[in-house]
C-alpha positions in Angstrom: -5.3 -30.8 24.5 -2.7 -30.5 27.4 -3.3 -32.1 30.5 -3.5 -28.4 32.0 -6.4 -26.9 33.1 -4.9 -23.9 35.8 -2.0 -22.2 35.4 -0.9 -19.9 38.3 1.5 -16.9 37.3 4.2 -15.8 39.9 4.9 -11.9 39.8 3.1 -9.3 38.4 5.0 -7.1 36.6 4.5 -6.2 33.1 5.5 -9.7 31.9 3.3 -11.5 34.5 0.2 -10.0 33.4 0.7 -10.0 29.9 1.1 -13.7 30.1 -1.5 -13.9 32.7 -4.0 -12.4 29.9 -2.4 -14.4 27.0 -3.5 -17.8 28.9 -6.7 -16.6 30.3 -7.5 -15.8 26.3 -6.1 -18.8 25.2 -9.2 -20.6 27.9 -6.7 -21.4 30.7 -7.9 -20.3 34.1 -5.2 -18.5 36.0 -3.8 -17.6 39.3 -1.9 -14.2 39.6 0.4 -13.9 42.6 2.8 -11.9 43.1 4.4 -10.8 47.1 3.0 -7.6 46.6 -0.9 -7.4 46.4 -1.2 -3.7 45.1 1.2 -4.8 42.5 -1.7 -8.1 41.4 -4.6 -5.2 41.5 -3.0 -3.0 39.4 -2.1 -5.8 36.7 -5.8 -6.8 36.9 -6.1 -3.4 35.9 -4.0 -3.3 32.9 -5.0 -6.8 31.7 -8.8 -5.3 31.7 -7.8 -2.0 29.6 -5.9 -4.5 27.6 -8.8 -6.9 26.6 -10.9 -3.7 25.6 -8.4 -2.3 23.3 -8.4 -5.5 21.8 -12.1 -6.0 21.7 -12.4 -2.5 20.1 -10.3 -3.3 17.8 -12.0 -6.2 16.0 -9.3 -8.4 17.6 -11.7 -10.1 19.7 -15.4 -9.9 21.0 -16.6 -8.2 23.7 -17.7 -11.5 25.3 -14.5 -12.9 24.7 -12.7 -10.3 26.1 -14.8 -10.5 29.8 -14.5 -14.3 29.5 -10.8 -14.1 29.7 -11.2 -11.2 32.4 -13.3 -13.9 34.7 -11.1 -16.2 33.9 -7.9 -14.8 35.6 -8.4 -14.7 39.6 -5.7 -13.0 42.0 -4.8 -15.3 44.9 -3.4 -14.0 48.0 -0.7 -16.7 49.0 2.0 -18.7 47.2 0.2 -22.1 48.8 -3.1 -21.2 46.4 -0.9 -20.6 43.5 1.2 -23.9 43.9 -2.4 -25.7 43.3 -2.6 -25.3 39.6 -1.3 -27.5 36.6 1.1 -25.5 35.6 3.1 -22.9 37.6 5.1 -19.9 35.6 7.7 -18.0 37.1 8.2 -14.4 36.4 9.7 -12.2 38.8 12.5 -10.2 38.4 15.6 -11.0 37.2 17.8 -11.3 40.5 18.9 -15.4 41.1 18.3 -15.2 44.8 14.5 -14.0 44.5 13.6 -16.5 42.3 15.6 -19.5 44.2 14.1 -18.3 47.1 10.3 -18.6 45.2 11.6 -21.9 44.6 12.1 -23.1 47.3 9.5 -21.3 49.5 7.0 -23.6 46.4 8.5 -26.7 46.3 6.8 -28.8 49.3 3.3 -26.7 48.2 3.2 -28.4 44.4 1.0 -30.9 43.6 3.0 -34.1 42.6 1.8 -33.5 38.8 2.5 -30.1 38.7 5.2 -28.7 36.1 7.3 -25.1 36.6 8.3 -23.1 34.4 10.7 -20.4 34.5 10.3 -17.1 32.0 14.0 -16.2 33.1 15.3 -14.2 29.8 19.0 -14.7 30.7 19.3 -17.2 33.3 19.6 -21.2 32.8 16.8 -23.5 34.0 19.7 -25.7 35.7 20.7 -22.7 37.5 17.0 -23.5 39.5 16.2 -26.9 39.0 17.3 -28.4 42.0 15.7 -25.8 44.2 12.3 -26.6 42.7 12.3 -29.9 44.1 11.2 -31.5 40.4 14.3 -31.3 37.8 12.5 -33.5 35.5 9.2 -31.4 35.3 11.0 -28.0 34.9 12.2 -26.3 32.3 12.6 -22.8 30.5 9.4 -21.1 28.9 10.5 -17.4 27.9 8.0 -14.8 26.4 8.6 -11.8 24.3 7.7 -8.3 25.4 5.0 -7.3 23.0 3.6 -11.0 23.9 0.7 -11.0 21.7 2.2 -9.5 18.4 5.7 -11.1 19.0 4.2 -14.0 20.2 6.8 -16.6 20.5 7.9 -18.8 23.9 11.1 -20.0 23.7 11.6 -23.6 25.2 14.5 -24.6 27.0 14.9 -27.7 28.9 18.6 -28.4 30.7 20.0 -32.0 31.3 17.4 -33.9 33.4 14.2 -32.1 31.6 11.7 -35.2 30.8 10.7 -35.4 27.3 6.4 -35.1 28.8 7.6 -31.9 30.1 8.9 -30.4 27.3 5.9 -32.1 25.1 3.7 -30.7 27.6 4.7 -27.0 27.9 5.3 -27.1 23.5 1.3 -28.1 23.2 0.6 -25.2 25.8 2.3 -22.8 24.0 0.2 -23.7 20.8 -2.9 -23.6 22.6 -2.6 -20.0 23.9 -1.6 -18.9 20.3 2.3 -19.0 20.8 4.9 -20.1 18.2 6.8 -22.4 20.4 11.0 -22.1 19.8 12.7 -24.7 20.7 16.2 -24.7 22.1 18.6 -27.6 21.8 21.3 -26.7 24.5 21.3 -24.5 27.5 22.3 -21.3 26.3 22.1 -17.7 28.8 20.8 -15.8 25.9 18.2 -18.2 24.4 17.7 -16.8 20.9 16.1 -13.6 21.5 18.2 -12.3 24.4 21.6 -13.4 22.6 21.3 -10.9 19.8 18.7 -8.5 21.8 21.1 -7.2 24.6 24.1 -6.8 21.9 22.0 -4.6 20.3 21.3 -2.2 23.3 24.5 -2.1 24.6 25.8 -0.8 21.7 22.8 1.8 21.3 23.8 2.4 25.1 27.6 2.9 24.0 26.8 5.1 21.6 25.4 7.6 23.9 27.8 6.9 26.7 30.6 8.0 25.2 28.9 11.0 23.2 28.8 9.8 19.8 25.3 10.4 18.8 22.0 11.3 20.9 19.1 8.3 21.9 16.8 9.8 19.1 19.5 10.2 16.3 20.4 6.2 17.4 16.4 5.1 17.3 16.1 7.4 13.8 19.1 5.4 12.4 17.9 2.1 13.5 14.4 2.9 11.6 15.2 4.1 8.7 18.2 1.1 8.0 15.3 -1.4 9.6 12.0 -0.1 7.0 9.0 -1.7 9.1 10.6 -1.5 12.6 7.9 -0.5 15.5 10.8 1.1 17.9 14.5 1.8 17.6 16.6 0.2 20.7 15.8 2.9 23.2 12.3 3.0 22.3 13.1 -0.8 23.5 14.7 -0.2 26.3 11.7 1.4 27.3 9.2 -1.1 26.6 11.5 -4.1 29.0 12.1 -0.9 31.2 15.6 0.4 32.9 15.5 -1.5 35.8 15.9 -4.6 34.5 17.9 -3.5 31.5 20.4 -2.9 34.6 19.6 -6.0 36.6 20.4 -8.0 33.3 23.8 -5.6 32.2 24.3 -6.8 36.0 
């Protein structure tokens, strides 16, 4: 067992939450912020509908799925998520928001506390410095589709401590992640090296006329037997916004 008990989420968006859920499930209790407060009652929202569908389905209990619902509390300030064990970034995609969470953070952390950033293209040494801690921060990246593709990639950069990384790697396990780890600083990480490639050229395709978004999805499910989605249906799910901030 990890030496975390909370674990305070930043943002709210459609990654937020589902990690916010995945760790309240896992036992964790959690602190959901994100700058905009509608945008932390409407995730509350979605984690609640979420738990159900999963209770209904025989995935969980009913009792379960409350106990993880109590367990995840939406906080009103960045000072009252800074407080927990472990702090996970996840707002959007654009460097200058999240340096700016940085360093807004930094001189509210506990001394013990570690960050995280779920960043699916940037490096963690692209941040480090403006966390304030370079040697308890690293990379922890979630899938979309968090509990059925339910691996966390793990990538430290130069002065990530080895507890850190040992840390975060038990965490993952514990809230029913397959941990990945990553030897060397990479943009991509494993999942977003080959995942953008493929949408780009899905997006290609249609740019330039060559076939419609349904006749590329078709082709990608049939040659893929088993596939849930062809690339636009995934374009979808991670949604066009940041599919441009990333191409960005």
């Amino acid at each position: 067992m990890t030496t975390i008990r909370t674990v305070a989420v930043i943002g709210a968006g459609q990654m937020g939450s589902g990690i916010a859920q995945v760790v309240a499930a896992g036992g964790y209790e959690v602190k959901l912020y994100d700058i905009a407060p509608d945008r932390v009652t409407l995730a509350l929202g979605e984690i609640a509908a979420s738990l159900a569908r999963r209770a209904a389905r025989g995935l969980s209990t009913e009792a379960e799925a409350q106990a993880a619902l109590q367990r995840v509390t939406a906080v009103k300030t960045l000072a009252e998520a800074a407080g927990a064990d472990l702090v996970i970034e996840a707002v959007p995609e654009i460097p200058d928001v999240k340096t700016g969470v940085y360093q807004q953070m930094a001189p509210l952390l506990q001394a013990h506390t570690v960050v995280a950033t779920n960043s699916s293209t940037f490096l963690p040494s692209d941040f480090a410095a403006a966390t304030g801690r370079p040697e308890k921060f690293c990379a922890l990246h979630y899938a979309n589709y968090i509990w059925s593709a339910n691996v966390v990639e793990i990538m430290p950069h130069a002065a990530t401590a080895r507890a850190t990384l040992e840390t975060v790697t038990r965490f993952g396990i514990e809230t029913g992640m397959v941990p990945i780890p990553i030897a060397v600083e990479h943009n991509g990480y494993v999942i977003n090296t080959w995942f953008p490639a493929l949408l780009k050229a899905a997006q290609t395709l249609v740019t330039n006329g060559i076939a419609t978004p349904e006749d590329v999805d078709r082709t990608f499910l049939i040659a893929n037997r088993g596939a849930r989605m062809g690339p636009f249906g995934m374009m979808d799910i991670v949604g066009m916004k940041t599919c441009y901030d990333v191409s960005s």
